[in-house]
Each structure stands twice: as structure tokens, then as C-alpha cells.
C-alpha positions in Angstrom: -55.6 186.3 -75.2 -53.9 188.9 -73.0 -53.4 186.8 -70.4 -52.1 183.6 -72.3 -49.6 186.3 -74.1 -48.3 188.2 -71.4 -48.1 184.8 -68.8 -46.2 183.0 -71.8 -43.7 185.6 -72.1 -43.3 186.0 -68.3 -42.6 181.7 -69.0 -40.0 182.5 -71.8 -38.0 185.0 -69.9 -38.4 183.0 -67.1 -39.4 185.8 -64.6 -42.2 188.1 -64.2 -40.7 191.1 -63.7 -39.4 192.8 -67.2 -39.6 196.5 -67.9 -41.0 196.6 -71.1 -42.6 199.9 -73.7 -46.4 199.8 -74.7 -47.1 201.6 -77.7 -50.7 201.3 -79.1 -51.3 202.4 -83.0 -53.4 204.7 -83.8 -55.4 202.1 -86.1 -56.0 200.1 -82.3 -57.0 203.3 -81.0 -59.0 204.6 -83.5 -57.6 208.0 -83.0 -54.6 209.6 -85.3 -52.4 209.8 -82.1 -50.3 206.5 -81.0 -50.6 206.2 -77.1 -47.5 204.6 -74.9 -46.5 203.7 -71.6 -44.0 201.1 -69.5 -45.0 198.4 -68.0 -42.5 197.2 -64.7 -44.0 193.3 -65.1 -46.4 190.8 -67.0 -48.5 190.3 -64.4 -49.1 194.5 -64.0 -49.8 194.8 -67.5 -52.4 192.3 -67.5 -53.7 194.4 -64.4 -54.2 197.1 -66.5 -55.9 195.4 -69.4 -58.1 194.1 -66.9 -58.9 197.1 -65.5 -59.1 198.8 -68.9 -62.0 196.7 -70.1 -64.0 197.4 -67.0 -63.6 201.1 -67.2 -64.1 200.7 -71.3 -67.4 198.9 -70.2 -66.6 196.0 -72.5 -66.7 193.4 -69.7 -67.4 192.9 -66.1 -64.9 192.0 -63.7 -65.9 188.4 -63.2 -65.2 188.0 -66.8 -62.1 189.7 -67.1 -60.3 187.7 -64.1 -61.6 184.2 -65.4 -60.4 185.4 -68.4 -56.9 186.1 -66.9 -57.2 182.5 -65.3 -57.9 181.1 -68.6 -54.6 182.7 -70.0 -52.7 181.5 -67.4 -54.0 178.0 -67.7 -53.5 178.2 -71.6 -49.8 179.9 -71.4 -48.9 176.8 -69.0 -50.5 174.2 -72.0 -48.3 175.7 -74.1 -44.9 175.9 -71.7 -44.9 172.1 -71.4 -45.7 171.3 -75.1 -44.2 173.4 -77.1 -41.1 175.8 -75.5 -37.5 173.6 -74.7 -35.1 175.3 -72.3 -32.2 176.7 -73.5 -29.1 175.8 -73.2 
């Protein structure tokens, strides 16, 4: 789902590289303290989610960057049937 997200938003604005804020909840943390950071690009933040699974031991790396694929495949379904330029 990460990848499908962040590659459809790197479609919308029409480039990869946007500085954007993270900021995780403590309810998606499960710990009372929200967590942050900045991300320089799509494509680095799904890096890092990557990575973060793999060090969370949640998945292996295989899975992770044919999940990646998959989002990229998915976020390209959706560019050609459901966003219109703008003009």
C-alpha cells in the first residue's frame, strides 16, 4: 500500500522529488510519544518503509521490494484511469 500511495502522489505532483513532514501517532506507534521526520522525495520514503519492515522483522527483503513493484504497478493502473491533467 506504501508504495502505490507514495508513487501516486509522486504521479499527482508530477515529480518525485517533494519535501514533505512525517509525523506518526502515537496510536500507530503504540507508544504515548508521536514520532516525525522529513522526507526529500517519494521514492526515499518508500526506501525507508522498506527498510523499516526489515529491521522491524515483519518481512524480508524480497517481499518488501516486490511489494514496492506492486505499488508502482498499481499507482500506474490508477494514473491512466482515474486522475485527468489539469489544466
Amino acid at each position: 500500500m506504501s508504495g502505490a500511495v507514495l508513487n501516486a502522489l509522486a504521479d499527482f505532483f508530477g515529480r518525485d522529488k517533494v519535501e514533505f513532514d512525517i509525523v506518526c501517532g502515537p496510536v500507530a506507534r503504540r507508544r504515548p510519544d508521536p514520532a516525525s521526520g522529513t522526507s526529500s522525495s517519494f521514492s526515499d520514503a518508500l526506501q525507508e518503509v522498506v527498510e523499516a519492515r526489515i529491521w522491524g522483522g515483519i518481512h524480508f527483503r524480497t517481499a518488501d521490494e516486490q511489494g514496492a513493484t506492486m505499488g508502482k504497478q498499481i499507482a500506474q493502473w490508477i494514473k491512466t484511469r482515474y486522475f485527468e491533467p489539469m489544466r
